[in-house]
N, C-alpha and C positions, 0 to 999 in steps of 0.2 A: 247681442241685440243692442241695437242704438233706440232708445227716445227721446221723444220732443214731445213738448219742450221739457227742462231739466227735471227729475223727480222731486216733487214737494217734500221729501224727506232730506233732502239735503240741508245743512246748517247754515244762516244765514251768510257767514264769512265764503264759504263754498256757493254761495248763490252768487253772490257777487262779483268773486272770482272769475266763474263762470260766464254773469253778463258781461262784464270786461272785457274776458277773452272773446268772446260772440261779435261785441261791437268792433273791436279791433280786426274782429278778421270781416267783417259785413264791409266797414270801413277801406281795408286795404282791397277787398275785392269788388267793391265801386268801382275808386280810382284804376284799379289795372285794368278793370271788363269796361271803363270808359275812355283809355286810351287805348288800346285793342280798337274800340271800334272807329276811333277817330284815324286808326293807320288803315284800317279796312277801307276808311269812306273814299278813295281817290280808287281802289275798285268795284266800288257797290254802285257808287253813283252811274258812272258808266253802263253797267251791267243793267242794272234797270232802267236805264235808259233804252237800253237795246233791245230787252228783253222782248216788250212788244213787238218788234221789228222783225225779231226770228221764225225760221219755221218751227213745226211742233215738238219733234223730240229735243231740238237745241232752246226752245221755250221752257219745254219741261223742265229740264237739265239745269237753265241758269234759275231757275225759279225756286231748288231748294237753298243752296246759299243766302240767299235775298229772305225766304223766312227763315233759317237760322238768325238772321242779322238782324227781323225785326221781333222777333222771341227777346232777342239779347238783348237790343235797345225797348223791346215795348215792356218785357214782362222782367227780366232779370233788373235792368236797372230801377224799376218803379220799386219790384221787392226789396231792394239792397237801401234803395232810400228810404223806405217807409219802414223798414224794421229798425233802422236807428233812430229814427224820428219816435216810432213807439218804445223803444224799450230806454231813451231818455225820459220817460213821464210814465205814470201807473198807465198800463193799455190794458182792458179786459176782450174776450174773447171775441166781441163785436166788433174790435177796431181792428183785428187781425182778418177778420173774414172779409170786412170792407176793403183792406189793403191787397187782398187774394183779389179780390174782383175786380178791382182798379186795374190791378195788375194784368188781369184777363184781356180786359176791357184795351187796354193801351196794346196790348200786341195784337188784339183784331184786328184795328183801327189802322196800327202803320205794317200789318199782312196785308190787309184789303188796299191801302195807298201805295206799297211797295211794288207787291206778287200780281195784284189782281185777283186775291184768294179772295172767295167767298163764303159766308158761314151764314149757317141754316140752323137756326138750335132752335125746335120748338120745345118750350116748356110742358111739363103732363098737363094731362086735363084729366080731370079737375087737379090742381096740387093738390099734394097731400097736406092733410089736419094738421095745425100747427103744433096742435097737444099730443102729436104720435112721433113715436121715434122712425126713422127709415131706413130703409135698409137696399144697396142698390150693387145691381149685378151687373156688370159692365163687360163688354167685348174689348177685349185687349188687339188694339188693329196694329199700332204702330208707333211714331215720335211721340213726344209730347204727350205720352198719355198719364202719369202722373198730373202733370198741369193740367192736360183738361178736366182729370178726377176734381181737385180741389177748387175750379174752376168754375166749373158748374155746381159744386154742392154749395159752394158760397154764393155765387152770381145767379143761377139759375133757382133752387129750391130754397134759397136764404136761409141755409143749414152751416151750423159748424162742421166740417171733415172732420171724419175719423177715418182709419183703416189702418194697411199694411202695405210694406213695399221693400223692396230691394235696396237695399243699403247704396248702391251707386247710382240710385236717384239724388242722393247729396251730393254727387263730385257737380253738380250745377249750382252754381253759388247762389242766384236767385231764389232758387228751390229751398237750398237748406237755407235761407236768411227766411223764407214761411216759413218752414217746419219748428224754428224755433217756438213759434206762439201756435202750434198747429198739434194735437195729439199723435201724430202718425208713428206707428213704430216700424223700423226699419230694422232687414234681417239679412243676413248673408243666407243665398240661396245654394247651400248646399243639402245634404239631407237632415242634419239636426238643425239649421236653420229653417225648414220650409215644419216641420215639428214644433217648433216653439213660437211660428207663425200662426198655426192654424188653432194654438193653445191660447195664442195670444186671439184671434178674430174671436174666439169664443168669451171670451174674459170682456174685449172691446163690447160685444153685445150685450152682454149682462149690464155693463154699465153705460149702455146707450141712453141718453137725454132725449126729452119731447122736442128739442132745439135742433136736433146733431143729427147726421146722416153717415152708415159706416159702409162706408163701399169699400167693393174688393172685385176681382177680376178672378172667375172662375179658371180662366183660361189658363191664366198660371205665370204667362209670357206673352211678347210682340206674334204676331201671325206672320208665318213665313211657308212656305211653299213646304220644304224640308223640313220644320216644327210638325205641321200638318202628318205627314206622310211617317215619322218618329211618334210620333201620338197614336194613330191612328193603329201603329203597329203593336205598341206596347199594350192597348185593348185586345189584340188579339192573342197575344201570351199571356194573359192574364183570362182569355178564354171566355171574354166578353166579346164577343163575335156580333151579337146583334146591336151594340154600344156602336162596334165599330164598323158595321154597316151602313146606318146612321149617320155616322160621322161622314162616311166615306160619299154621302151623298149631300156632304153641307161645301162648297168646295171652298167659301169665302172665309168661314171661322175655323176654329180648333176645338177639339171637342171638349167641354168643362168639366175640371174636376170635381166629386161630387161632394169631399171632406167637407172643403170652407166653408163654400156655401151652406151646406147643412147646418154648422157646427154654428156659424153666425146667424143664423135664420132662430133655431131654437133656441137659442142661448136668449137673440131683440125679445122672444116672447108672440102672442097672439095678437097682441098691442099695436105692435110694427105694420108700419105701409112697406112693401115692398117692390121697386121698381127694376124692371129691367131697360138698360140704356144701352142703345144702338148709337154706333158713332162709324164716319166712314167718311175718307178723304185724305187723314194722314198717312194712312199707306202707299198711297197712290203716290207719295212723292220717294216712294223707296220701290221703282215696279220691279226690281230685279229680285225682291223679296217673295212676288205673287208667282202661284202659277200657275201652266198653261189653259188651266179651269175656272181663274178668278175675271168675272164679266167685265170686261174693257169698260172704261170708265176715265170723264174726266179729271185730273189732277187740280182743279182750279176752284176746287169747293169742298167746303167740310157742312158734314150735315148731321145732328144728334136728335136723335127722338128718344122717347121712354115708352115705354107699358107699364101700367100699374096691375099690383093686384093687393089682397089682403093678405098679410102673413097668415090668419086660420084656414086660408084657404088652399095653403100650399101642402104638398102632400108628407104626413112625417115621416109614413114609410120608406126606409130607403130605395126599394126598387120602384114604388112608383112616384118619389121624388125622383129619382132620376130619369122614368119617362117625362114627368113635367118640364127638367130643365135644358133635357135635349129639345122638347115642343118648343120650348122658349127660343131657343139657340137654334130648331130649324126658320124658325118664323125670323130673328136675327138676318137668317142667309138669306132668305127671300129676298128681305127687307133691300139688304146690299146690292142683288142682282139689278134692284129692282131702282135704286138710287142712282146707278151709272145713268139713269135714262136723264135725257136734257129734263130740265126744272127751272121756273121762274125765279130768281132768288128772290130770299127778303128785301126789305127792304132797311135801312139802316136805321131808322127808327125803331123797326119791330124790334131789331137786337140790341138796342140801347134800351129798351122798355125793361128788356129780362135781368140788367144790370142793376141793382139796389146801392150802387155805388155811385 
């Protein structure tokens, strides 16, 4: 297991060490992800240029490049600058969350002026109590879902992130230059890693804050046609037949595993707001990933909603928590079907509103 940022038990000469090495590599992965993208720009610029001009599949097609390029320039470079700017002077956990959001904030901005992506995030209603800890269950769709996890718990609920993730979420330098100031523990997903994941979401909850938000992705993984159809089988060797019935009629999600989330539900306490978070768009720019069952839908928008509910009100038994969180996860699928349909977007105010940065 990898943590961020370094454990408080380390001695100070070893802290130091450590921030050293941090700034030094945050430092040299600047410069290299800044001249990277200065040899790219004599093909982006074109490309976006054209892009408008194309028909649709050749639109789609140039359209991912172009947000890769503005992730790198909106969110990896704001990260890489603002984590050595913080960890030159005392930063406390507020200045790290601001810097998360910024960073959000700057890759929408040049998505929406490069791509012509549009992004819909309505915030819950009501937000949750500032004096309760949260706790949120996310649909794992595709790209960038790590970023949009931290993304929205900083930008959208003005929570510090917690959770867990996949150790090659850090091979993005942006990403691990947050995680540095960011609690997140990070695990090689093989089977004693996804073991001391789910030991760990447990531990995270116990010591969940009235401030902090500890999301995780029942799901396990990105959504893939093939993920689907491997999941959905493995419920039936396992002789959960009505599990994966269920499943077998959600065609847009995967069906969620029911450890985590449990183990992190009971662990936050009675205490805890619990949100479920719909998110749907980034898939859409990987369609060879969907299948023949996932509702056609534009590539040209991202769109996140939540549901609230109360942790006492969630079920502790294990079998009818688990009818609860397939309810949830079919309602999820609706939701998606239901998102492909044309929509007014926001407006660019409403989504600079939900930014605290």
């Amino acid at each position: 297991m990898h943590r961020t940022p370094p454990s408080p038990g380390l001695s100070r000469a070893a802290r130091l060490r450590s921030a050293a090495l941090a700034s030094a590599w945050d430092a040299l992965a600047l410069g290299t992800l800044t001249a990277f993208l200065l040899l790219l720009l004599p093909l982006l610029l074109p490309l976006g240029l054209l892009r408008p001009l194309l028909p649709g599949r050749a639109a789609a097609a140039a359209r991912l490049p172009l947000v890769w390029a503005a992730y790198l320039a909106g969110f990896s470079l704001t990260a890489l600058a603002g984590s050595l700017r913080l960890r030159a002077r005392p930063a406390g956990p507020d200045a790290w969350r601001l810097l998360t959001a910024r960073a959000g904030r700057r890759f929408r901005r040049l998505a929406e002026d490069w791509t012509g992506l549009r992004f819909q995030v309505d915030p819950p209603e009501p937000l949750p109590d500032p004096g309760r800890p949260v706790v949120v269950l996310a649909r794992h769709a595709g790209i960038l879902n790590t970023q949009l996890a931290v993304t929205a718990v900083a930008a959208v609920l003005g929570r510090h992130p917690r959770g867990v993730a996949k150790r090659c979420v850090a091979l993005e330098p942006g990403l691990r230059a947050l995680l540095r100031g960011v609690p997140l523990a990070l695990f090689r997903w093989n089977r004693a890693g996804r073991a001391a994941a789910l030991a760990e979401l447990a531990a995270q909850g116990r010591a969940l804050g009235p401030d902090e938000a500890l999301w995780l992705y029942p799901e396990g993984t990105n959504y893939s046609a093939a993920r689907r159809a491997e999941s959905i089988a493995r419920l039936r060797t396992r002789g959960q037949d009505a599990l994966a019935d269920r499943a077998e009629a959600m065609p847009h999600v995967l069906p969620p595993h029911l450890p985590g989330a449990m183990a992190a539900l009971r662990a936050a306490g009675p205490s805890a707001v619990v949100l479920v978070c719909g998110h749907t768009g980034p898939e859409r720019l990987l369609p060879w990933m969907l299948g023949p069952g996932y509702a056609p839908g534009p590539c040209d928008r991202v769109r996140l909603r939540w549901w609230g509910f109360p942790a006492d009100q969630v079920p502790a038994d294990p079998e009818d928590f688990a009818d609860w969180l397939y309810e949830c996860w079919e309602r999820l699928d609706r939701w998606i079907a239901g998102a492909a349909e044309p929509a007014e977007p926001p407006s660019r105010r409403r989504a600079e509103d939900l930014d605290p940065a």
